[in-house]
C-alpha positions in Angstrom: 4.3 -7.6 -5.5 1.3 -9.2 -7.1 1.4 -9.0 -11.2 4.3 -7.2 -11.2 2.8 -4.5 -9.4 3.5 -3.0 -5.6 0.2 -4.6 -3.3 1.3 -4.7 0.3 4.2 -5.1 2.6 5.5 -4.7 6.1 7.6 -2.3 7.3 8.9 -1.4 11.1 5.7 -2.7 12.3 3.2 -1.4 10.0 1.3 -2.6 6.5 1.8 -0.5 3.7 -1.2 -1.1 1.4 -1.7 0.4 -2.1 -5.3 1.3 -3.0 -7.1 3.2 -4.9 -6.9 6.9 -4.5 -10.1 7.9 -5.0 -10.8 6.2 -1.6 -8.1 8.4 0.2 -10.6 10.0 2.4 -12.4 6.8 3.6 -8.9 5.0 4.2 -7.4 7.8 5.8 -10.2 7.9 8.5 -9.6 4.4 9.4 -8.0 3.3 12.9 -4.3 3.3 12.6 -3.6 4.7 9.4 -1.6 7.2 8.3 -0.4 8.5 5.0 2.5 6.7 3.2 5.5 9.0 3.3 8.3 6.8 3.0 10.3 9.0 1.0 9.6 12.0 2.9 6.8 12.5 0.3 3.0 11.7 0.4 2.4 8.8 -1.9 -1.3 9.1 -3.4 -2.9 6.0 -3.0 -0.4 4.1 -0.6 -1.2 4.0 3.7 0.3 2.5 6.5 -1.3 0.7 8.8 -0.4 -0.1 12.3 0.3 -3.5 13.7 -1.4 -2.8 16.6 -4.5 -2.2 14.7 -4.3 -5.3 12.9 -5.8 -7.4 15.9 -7.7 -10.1 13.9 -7.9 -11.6 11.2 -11.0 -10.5 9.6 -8.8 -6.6 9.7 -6.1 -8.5 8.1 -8.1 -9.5 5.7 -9.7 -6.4 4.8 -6.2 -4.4 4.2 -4.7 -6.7 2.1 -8.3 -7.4 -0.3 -8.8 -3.6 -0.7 -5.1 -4.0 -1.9 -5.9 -6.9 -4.4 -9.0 -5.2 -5.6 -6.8 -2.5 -6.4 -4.0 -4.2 -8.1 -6.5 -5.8 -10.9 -6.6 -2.0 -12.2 -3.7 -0.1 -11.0 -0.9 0.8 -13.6 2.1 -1.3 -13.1 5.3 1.2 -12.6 7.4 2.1 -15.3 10.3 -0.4 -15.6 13.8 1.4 -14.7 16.4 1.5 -17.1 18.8 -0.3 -16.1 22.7 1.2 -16.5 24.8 -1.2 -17.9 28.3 -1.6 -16.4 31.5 -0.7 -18.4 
C-alpha cells in the first residue's frame, strides 16, 4: 500500500502490480504476465508477474515504478464500513 492505496505485492511467487489501465495492452504483452484474477474475476488495471521473469534488478525496478507512477493518480478504494459488534 503506498498512500493508502493498493501498489504492489507478492503472491505464490508472482508480483501483482497495479497500473494504469489504459496501458493494459502494452502490459499484457510483456514476458510473464498475466491478468490479475485473484478473485476469479479480471481486475482492470492489476497483472501478475512471474518471479521467474523478474531476473534483475533493473525488471524489478520497472514493475514496481509503473506501479508508483500509477498510484500518484489512481483513486484510492472506497473505505469499508465497518460492522460494529453487539
Amino acid at each position: 500500500m503506498v498512500n493508502d492505496k493498493m501498489c504492489v505485492g507478492v503472491e505464490s511467487g508472482r508480483l501483482m502490480v497495479r497500473f494504469n489501465p489504459e496501458m493494459t495492452d502494452d502490459v499484457m504483452e510483456k514476458e510473464g504476465v498475466t491478468p490479475m484474477d485473484f478473485t476469479r474475476k479480471v481486475m482492470k488495471g492489476y497483472a501478475f508477474v512471474d518471479i521467474d521473469v523478474l531476473n534483475t534488478k533493473k525488471k524489478v525496478e520497472y514493475w514496481v515504478n509503473l506501479a508508483l507512477e500509477y498510484n500518484k493518480i489512481a483513486k484510492a478504494s472506497k473505505p469499508k464500513k465497518r460492522v460494529q459488534k453487539q
